[in-house]
C-alpha positions in Angstrom: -49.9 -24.4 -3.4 -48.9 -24.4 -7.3 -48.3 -20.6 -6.8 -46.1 -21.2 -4.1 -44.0 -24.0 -5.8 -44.0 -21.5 -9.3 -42.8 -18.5 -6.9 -39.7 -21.0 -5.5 -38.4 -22.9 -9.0 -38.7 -19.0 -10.4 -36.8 -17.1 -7.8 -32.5 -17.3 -7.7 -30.7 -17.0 -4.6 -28.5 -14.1 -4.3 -25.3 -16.7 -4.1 -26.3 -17.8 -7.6 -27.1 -14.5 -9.6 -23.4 -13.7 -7.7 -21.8 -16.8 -9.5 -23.1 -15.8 -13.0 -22.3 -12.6 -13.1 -18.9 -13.8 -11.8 -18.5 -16.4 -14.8 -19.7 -13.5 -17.3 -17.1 -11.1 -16.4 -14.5 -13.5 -16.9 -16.1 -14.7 -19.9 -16.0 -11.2 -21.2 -12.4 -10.8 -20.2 -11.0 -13.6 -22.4 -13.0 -11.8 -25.2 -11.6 -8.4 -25.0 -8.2 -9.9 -24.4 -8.5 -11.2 -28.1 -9.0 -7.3 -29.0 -6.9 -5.6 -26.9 -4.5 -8.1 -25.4 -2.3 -5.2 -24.0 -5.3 -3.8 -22.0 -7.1 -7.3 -20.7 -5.6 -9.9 -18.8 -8.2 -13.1 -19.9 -9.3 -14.4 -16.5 -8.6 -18.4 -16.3 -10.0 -20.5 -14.2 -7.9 -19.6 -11.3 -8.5 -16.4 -11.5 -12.6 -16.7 -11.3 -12.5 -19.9 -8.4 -10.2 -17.5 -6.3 -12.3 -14.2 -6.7 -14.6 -15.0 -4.3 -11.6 -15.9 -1.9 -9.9 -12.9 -2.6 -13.1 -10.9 -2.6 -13.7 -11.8 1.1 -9.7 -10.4 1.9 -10.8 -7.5 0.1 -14.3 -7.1 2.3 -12.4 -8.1 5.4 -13.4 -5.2 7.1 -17.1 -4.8 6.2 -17.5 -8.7 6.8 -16.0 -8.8 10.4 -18.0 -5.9 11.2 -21.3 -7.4 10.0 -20.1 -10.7 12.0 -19.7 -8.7 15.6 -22.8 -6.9 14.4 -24.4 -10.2 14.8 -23.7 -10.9 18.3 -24.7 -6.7 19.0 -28.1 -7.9 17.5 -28.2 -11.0 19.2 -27.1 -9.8 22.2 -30.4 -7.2 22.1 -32.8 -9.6 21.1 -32.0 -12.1 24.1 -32.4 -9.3 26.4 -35.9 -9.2 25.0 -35.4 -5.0 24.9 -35.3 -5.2 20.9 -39.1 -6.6 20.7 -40.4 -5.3 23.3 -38.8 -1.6 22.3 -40.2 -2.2 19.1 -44.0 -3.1 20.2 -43.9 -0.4 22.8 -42.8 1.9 19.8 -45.4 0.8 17.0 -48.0 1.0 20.1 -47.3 4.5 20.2 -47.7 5.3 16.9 -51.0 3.9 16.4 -52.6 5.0 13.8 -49.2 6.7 12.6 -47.1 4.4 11.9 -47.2 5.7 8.1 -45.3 8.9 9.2 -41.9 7.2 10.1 -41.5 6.4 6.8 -40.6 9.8 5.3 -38.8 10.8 8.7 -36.2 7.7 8.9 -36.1 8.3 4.8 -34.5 11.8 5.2 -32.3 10.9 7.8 -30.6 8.3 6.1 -30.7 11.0 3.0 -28.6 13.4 5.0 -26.0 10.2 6.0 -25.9 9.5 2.7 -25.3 13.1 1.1 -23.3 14.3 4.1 -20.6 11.5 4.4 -21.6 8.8 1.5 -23.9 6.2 4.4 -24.0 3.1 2.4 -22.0 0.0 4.6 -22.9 1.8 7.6 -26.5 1.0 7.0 -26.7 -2.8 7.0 -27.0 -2.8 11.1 -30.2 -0.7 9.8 -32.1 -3.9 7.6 -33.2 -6.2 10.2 -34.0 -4.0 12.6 -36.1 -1.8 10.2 -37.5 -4.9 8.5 -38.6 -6.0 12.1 -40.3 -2.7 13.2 -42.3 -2.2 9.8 -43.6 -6.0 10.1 -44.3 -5.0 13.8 -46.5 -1.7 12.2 -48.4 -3.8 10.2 -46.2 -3.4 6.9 -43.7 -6.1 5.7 -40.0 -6.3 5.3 -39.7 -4.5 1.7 -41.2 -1.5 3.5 -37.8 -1.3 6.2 -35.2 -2.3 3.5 -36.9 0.3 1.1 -37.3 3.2 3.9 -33.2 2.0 4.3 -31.7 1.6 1.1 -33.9 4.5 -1.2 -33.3 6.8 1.8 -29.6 6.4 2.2 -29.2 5.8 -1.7 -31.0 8.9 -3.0 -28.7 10.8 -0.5 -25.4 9.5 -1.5 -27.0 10.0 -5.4 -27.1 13.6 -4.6 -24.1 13.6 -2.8 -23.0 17.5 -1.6 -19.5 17.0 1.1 -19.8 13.2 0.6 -16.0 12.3 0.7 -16.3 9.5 -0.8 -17.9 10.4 -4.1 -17.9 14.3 -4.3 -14.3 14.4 -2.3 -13.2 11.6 -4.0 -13.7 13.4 -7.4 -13.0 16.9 -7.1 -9.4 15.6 -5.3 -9.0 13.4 -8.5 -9.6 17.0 -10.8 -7.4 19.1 -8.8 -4.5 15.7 -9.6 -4.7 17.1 -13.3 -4.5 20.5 -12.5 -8.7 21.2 -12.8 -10.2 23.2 -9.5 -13.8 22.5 -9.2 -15.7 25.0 -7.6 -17.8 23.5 -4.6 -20.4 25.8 -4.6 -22.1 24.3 -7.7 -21.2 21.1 -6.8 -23.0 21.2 -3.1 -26.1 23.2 -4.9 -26.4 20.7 -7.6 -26.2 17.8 -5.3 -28.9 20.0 -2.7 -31.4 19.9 -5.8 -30.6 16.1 -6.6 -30.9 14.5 -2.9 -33.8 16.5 -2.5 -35.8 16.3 -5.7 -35.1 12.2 -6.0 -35.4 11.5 -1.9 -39.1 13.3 -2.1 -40.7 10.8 -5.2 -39.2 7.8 -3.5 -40.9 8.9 0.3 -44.1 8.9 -2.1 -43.3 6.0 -3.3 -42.6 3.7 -0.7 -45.7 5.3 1.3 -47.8 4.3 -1.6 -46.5 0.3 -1.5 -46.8 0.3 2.4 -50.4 1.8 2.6 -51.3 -0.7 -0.1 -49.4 -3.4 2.1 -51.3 -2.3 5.4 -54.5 -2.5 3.5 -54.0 -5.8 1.9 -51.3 -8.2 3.2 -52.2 -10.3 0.3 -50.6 -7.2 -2.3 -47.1 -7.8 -0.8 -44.3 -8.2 -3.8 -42.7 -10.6 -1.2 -42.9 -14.9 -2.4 -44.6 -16.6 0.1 -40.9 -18.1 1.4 -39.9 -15.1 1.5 -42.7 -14.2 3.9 -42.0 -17.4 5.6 -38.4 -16.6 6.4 -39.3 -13.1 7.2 -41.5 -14.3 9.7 -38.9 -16.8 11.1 -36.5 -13.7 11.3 -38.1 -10.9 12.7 -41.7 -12.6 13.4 -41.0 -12.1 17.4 -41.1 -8.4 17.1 -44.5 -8.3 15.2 -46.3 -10.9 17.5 -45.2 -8.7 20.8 -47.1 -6.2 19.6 -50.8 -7.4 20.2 -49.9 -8.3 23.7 -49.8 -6.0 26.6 -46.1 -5.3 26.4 -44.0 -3.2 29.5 -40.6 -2.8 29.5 -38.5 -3.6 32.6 -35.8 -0.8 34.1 -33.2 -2.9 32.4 -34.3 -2.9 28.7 -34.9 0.9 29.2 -31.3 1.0 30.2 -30.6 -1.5 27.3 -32.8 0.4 24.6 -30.7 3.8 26.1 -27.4 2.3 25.5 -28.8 0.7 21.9 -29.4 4.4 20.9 -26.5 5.5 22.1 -24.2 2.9 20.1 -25.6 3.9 17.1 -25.5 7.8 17.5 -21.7 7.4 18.4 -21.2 5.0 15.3 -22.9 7.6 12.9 -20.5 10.1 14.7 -17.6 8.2 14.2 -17.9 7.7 10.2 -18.8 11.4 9.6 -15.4 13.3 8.6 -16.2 15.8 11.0 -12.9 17.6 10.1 -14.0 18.7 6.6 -17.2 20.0 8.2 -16.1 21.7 11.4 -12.5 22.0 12.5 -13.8 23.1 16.2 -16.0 19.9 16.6 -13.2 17.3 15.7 -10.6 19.2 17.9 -13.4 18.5 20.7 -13.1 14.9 19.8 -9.7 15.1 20.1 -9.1 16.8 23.2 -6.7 15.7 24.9 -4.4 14.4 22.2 -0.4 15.3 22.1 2.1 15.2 19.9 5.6 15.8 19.8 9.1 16.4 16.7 11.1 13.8 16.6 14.3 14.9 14.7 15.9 11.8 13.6 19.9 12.4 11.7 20.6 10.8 8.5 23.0 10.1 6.0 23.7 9.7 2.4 23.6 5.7 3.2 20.3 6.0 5.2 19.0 7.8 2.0 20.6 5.5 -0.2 19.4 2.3 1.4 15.6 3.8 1.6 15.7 4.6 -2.5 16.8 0.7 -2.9 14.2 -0.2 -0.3 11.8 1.2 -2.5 12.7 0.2 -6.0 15.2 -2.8 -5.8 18.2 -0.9 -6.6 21.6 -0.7 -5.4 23.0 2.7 -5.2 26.2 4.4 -4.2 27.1 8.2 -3.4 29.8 10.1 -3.7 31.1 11.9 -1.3 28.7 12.5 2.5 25.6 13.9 3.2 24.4 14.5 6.1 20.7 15.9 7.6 17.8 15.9 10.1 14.7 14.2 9.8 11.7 16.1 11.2 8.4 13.6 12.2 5.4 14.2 14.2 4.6 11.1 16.7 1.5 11.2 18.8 2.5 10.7 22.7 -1.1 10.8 24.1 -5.0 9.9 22.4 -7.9 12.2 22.6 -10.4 11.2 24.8 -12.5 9.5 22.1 -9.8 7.3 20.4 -9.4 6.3 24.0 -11.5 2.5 23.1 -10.9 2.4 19.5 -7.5 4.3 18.8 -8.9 7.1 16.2 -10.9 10.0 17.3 -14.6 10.4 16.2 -15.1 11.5 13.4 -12.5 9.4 12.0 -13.3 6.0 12.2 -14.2 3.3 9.3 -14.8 -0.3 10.4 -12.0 -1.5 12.1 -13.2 1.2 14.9 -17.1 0.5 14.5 -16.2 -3.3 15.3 -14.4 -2.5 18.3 -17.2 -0.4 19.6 -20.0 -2.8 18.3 -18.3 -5.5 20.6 -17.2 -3.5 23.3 -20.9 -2.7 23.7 -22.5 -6.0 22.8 -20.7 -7.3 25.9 -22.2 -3.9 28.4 -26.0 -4.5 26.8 -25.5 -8.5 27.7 -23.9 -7.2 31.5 -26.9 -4.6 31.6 -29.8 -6.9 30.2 -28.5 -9.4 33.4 -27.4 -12.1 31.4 -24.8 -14.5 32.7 -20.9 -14.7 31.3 -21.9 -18.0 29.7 -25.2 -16.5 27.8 -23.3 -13.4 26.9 -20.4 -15.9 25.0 -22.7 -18.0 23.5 -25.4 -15.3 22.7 -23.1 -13.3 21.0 -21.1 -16.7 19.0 -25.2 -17.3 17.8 -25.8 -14.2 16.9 -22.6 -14.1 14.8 -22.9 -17.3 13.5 -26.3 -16.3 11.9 -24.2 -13.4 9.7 -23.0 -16.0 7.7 -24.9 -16.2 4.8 -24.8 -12.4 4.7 -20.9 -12.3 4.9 -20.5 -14.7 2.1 -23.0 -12.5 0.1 -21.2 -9.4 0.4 -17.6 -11.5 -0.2 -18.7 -12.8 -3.2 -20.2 -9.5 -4.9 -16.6 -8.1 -4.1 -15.0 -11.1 -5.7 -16.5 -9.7 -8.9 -15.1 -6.4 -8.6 -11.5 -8.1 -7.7 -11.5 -9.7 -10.8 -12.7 -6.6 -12.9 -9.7 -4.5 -11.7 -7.4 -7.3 -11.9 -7.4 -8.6 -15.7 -8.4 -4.2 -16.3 -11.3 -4.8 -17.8 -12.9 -1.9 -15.5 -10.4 0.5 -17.1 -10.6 -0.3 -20.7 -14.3 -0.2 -20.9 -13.5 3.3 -19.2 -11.2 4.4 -22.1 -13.7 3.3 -24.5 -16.5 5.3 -23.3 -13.9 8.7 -22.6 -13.2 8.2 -26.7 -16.5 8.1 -27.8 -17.8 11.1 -25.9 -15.5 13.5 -28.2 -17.3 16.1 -30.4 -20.2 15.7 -28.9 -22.8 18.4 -27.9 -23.6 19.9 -24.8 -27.3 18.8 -24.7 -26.3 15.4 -25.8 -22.9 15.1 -24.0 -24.8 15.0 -20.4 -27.2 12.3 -20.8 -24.7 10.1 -22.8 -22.0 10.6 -20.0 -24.6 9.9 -17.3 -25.6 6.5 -19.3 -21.3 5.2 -19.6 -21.0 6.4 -16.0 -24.7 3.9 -15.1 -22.6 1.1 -17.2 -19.3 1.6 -15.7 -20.5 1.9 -12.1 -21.6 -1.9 -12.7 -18.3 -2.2 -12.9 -17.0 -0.4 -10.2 -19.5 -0.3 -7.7 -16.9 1.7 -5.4 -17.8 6.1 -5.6 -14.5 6.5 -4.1 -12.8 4.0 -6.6 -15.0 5.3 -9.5 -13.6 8.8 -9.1 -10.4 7.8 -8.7 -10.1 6.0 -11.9 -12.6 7.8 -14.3 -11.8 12.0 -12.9 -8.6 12.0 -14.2 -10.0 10.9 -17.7 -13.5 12.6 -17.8 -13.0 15.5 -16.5 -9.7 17.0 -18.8 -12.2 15.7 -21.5 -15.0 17.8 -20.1 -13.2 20.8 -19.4 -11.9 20.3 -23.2 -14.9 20.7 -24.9 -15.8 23.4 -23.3 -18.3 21.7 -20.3 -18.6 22.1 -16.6 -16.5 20.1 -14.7 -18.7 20.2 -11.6 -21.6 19.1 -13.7 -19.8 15.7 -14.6 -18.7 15.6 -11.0 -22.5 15.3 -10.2 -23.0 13.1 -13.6 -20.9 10.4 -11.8 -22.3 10.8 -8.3 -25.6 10.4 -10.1 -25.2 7.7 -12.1 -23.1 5.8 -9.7 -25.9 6.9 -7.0 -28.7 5.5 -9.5 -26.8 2.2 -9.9 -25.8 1.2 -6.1 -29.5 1.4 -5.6 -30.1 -2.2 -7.1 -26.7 -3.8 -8.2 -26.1 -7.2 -7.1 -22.4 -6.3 -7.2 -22.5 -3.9 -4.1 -22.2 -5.9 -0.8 -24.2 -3.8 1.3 -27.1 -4.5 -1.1 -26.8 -8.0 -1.2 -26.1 -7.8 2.9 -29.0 -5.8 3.9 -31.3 -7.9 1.9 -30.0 -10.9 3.1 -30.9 -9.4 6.6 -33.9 -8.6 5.7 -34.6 -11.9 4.1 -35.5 -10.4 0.7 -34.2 -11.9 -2.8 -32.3 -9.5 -4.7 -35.1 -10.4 -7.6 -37.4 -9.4 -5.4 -36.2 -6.3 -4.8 -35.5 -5.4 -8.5 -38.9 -6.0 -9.1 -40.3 -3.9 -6.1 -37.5 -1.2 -7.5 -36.8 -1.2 -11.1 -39.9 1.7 -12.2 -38.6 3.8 -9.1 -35.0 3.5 -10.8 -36.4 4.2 -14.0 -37.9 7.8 -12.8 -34.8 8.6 -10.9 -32.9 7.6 -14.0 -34.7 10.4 -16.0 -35.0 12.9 -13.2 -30.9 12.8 -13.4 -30.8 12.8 -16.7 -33.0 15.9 -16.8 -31.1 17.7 -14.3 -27.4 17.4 -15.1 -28.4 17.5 -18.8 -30.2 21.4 -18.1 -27.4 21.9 -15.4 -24.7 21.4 -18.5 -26.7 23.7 -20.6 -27.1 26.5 -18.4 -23.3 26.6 -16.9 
């Protein structure tokens, strides 16, 4: 009992570790406004009481999709197809259950190089941390199989938009033309390499776990509000468990909600031009030619910068404009194609097919409102997680704190060597990512400085495209500042302590593998 009290009083919530870190960055920002006043805006008290406010408008998206996801997953789970899917499954793989570890792993490994899977994964915790407690595992062992599998993949990122796209479309702004090839092999040899030790790894923790429940990493409330979570999927599993036509319908059109949503976030365009014009058969467009005169341009150019101009003498022209007259026959329910969507779309087809599970599962209007409000409602906790963690990178980019620690570490990489310049660029890019969580926003604001720099002293751009995919990879595997890590932990009802703990040597071998490979990788080319 004195163990269990120690475990509590020692362990912060997620909402508090959110709040300091919050209070240190502005801190920190009213210190390096004394140095560089023209670079840092000190945050003032307004500023940090409104970060978390403005962090949640910034999250909008993410956080209404994790809200509908809530009434999807409630929706399943009051059907009864969710647990009983899940015993039926674990029943199966008797004996086995140890081998859908490294499986779901390199799945999420190929989201994660392939198009960047990082959101997209939250639906991914509770569900995960339900079946592995159903196998005889605990939760750490889903949020683990989740997070390492879909991290090491974006960390080793090879057509990943987001980081890799993101980056090499920042180089070619300032005239550098990275060559993809050594980018996509790199990244191969890093999502490979780094997905393979962390499949031993979490094997080895959830053999030890199956063993011995007692050598769980998880506090005894944490085990106590895992069980309250998913605890009705483990406990169907000792009983003699059939599933009705309807939840085989249910678990069918579960499947296929998820497939679709994976679909829809892959930029299939980039990959396969044929595919995505399959998706988006159907669609037409048409010119619109639209005349216009020096006034029409005059009064755009105010529009746009507040001034008043006048011409002499008349012009006189044709505006050309494409305007799309008919949708595909996949943007028909959410308005964008697959292969196209982000979470605007995945909401709309999260709800659309919460409400045909509860019609199929042959529950009643009224259970299908107030299952899916529940369900929702429970998201809560979780939204206001990944709000917060946002709120601190809202604050960052707005007093530029983000970007002067950026210029810092840009000047004091000059002059140095080759063998040196890797590992200390991969160590400013772990700091900075802290930062800036974002790939996409990384690249945007750190290419256009590290990579002139780079091809300036002689290096491989493409080998400091893959230091920041890296690093930034490396970091998003445990930051509290990245909502889908706070999110997906909340779902899984695991402290973020908790999981640095269970995670910090695994980060420190990735760290060095990195380190190891971009460093020979700078070397060689």
């Amino acid at each position: 009992m004195a163990e269990a009290t120690k475990k509590k009083r020692g362990m912060l919530s997620s909402f508090t570790i959110l709040l300091l870190l919050l209070a240190i960055v502005a801190i920190v920002t009213v210190i390096v406004s004394g140095v560089a006043p023209d670079q840092v805006t000190a945050a003032n008290l307004s500023d940090f009481f409104t970060a978390p406010v403005k962090g949640f408008a910034d999250a909008l998206p993410v956080c209404l999709f994790v809200f509908i996801l809530g009434g999807f997953l409630g929706m399943m789970t009051k059907t009864g197809a969710l647990d009983n899917g899940i015993a039926v499954l674990v029943k199966k793989l008797k004996g086995n259950e140890i081998a859908i570890i490294p499986v779901l792993m390199i799945i999420f490994a190929l989201g994660g190089t392939t198009y960047g899977m990082c959101e997209e994964t939250v639906p991914f915790y509770a569900l995960l941390a339900a079946t592995m407690m159903a196998a005889g595992f605990d939760p750490m062992v889903g949020a683990a199989t989740v997070l390492l599998g879909a991290g090491c993949g974006c960390l080793g990122s090879t057509v990943n938009p987001f980081a890799v796209g993101a980056a090499v479309d920042s180089l070619r702004g300032v005239g550098i033309e990275a060559d993809q090839t050594i980018i996509i092999g790199l990244g191969l040899v890093l999502c490979v390499v780094t997905t393979a030790i962390s499949i031993v790894f979490v094997m080895s923790y959830a053999k030890k776990v199956k063993a011995d429940k007692g050598s769980t990493i998880l506090s005894l409330q944490e085990q106590q509000n895992a069980e309250e979570a998913h605890g009705a999927a483990a406990s169907e599993v000792n009983k003699d468990i059939k599933l009705t036509g309807r939840q085989k319908a249910v678990l069918v059109i579960f499947a296929f909600t998820f497939v679709v949503m994976i679909l829809g976030f892959i930029p299939i365009a980039d990959l396969n031009e044929g595919v995505a014009n399959f998706f988006d058969a159907g669609s037409q467009w048409e010119t619109v030619e639209t005349e216009i005169t020096s006034d029409d341009l005059a009064a755009a150019y105010d529009d746009a910068n507040g001034s008043v101009t006048t011409m002499d003498g008349t012009v006189e022209g044709v505006s050309s404009s494409d305007v799309q007259t008919a949708q595909g026959w996949s943007a028909v329910i959410t308005g964008l194609p697959i292969g196209q969507w982000y979470f605007d779309e995945a909401s709309t087809w999260f709800f659309i097919m919460a409400i045909v599970i509860g019609i199929v599962g042959g529950l009643s209007e009224k259970e299908i409102v107030n299952t899916f409000i529940a369900g929702a409602a429970d998201m809560m906790s979780v939204v206001l997680v990944i709000a917060l963690a946002r709120g601190i990178s809202v604050l960052m980019a707005a007093t530029g704190l983000d970007l002067y620690v950026l210029n810092a570490a840009a000047n004091a990489l000059e002059g140095v060597s080759g063998v040196l310049f890797a590992p200390i660029a991969w160590i400013i890019y772990f700091g900075l990512s802290f930062l800036i969580p974002s790939t996409s926003g990384m690249a945007t604001v750190s290419m256009p400085i590290m990579g002139p720099l780079t091809d300036a002293l002689g290096f491989s751009p493409e080998v400091m495209v893959m230091i920041f995919s890296s690093a930034i990879g490396v970091v998003n595997l445990f930051t509290p500042t990245s909502g889908a890590i706070m999110g997906g932990l909340a779902l899984a009802r695991i402290e973020w302590t908790t999981w640095l703990k269970f995670a910090m040597k695994l980060v420190v071998v990735l760290s060095v593998v990195c380190i190891i490979v971009v460093t020979a990788a700078l070397v060689i080319l």
